[in-house]
C-alpha positions in Angstrom: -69.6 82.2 48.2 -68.8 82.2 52.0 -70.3 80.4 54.8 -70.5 80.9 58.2 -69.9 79.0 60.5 -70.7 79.0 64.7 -67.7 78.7 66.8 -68.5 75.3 67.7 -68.1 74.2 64.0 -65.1 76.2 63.3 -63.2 74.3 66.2 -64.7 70.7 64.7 -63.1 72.1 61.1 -60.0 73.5 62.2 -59.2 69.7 64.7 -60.2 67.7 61.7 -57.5 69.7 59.2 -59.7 72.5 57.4 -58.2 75.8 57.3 -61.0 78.3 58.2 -59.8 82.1 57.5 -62.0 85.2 58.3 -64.3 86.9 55.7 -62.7 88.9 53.3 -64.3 91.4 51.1 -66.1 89.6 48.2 -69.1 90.1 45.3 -72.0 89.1 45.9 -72.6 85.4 44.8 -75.3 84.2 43.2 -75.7 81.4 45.8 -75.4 84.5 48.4 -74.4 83.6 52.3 -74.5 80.4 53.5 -74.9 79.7 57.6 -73.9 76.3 59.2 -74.8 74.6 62.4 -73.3 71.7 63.6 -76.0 69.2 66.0 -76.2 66.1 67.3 -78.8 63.9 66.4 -79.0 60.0 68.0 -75.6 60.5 68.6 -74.6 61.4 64.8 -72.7 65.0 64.2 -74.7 66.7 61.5 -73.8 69.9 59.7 -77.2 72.0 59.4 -77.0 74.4 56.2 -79.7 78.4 56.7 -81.7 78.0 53.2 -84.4 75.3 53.1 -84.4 74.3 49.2 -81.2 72.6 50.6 -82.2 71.3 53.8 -85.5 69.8 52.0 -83.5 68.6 49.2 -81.0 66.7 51.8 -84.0 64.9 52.8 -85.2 63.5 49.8 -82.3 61.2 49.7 -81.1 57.6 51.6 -79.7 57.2 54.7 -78.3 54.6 56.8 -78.2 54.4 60.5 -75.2 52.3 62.2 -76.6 48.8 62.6 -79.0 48.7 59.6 -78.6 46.3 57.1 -76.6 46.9 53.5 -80.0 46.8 51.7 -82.1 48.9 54.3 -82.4 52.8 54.1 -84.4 55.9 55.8 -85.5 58.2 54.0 -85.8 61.3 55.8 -88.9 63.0 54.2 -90.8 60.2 54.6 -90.0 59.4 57.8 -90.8 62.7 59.2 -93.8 62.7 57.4 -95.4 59.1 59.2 -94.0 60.7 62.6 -96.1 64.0 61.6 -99.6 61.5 61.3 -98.8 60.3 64.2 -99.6 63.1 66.3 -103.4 63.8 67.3 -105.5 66.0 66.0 -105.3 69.8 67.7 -108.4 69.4 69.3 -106.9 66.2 71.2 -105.0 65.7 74.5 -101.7 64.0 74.2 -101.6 61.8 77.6 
């Protein structure tokens, strides 16, 4: 399996220890390619992975934000999806 990285990633990996090489010839995997991103979101560093059974996975599962209580948890899907009802109807104008 290989993954590919953007340039801004690869520096993050190769500062933090991680030895990234270039692509050699390889079979095909059955997991195939695999692209990552890294972003910031409210101040975090998160690594982004292309196919979206992953990334939809990745959000079914807790998470903690710096601050929260122990006991407390987000859960991603969820929270998107109460953000998502949120916002008006098409056929309204957001003022």
């Amino acid at each position: 399996m290989r993954i590919h990285v953007t340039k801004k990633l690869a520096d993050k990996l190769k500062n933090a220890g991680f030895e990234i090489s270039e692509p050699a010839e390889q079979k095909s995997s059955v997991l195939g390619d695999w692209h990552a991103n890294i972003t910031t979101i409210q101040r975090r560093q998160c690594i982004s992975f292309g196919p979206y059974t992953l990334s939809a996975r990745l959000c079914e599962r807790p998470c903690s934000v710096k601050g929260m209580k122990q006991a407390e948890c987000l859960w991603p899907a969820k929270e998107m999806r109460t953000l998502l009802e949120q916002l008006p109807d098409s056929d309204e104008a957001i003022h």
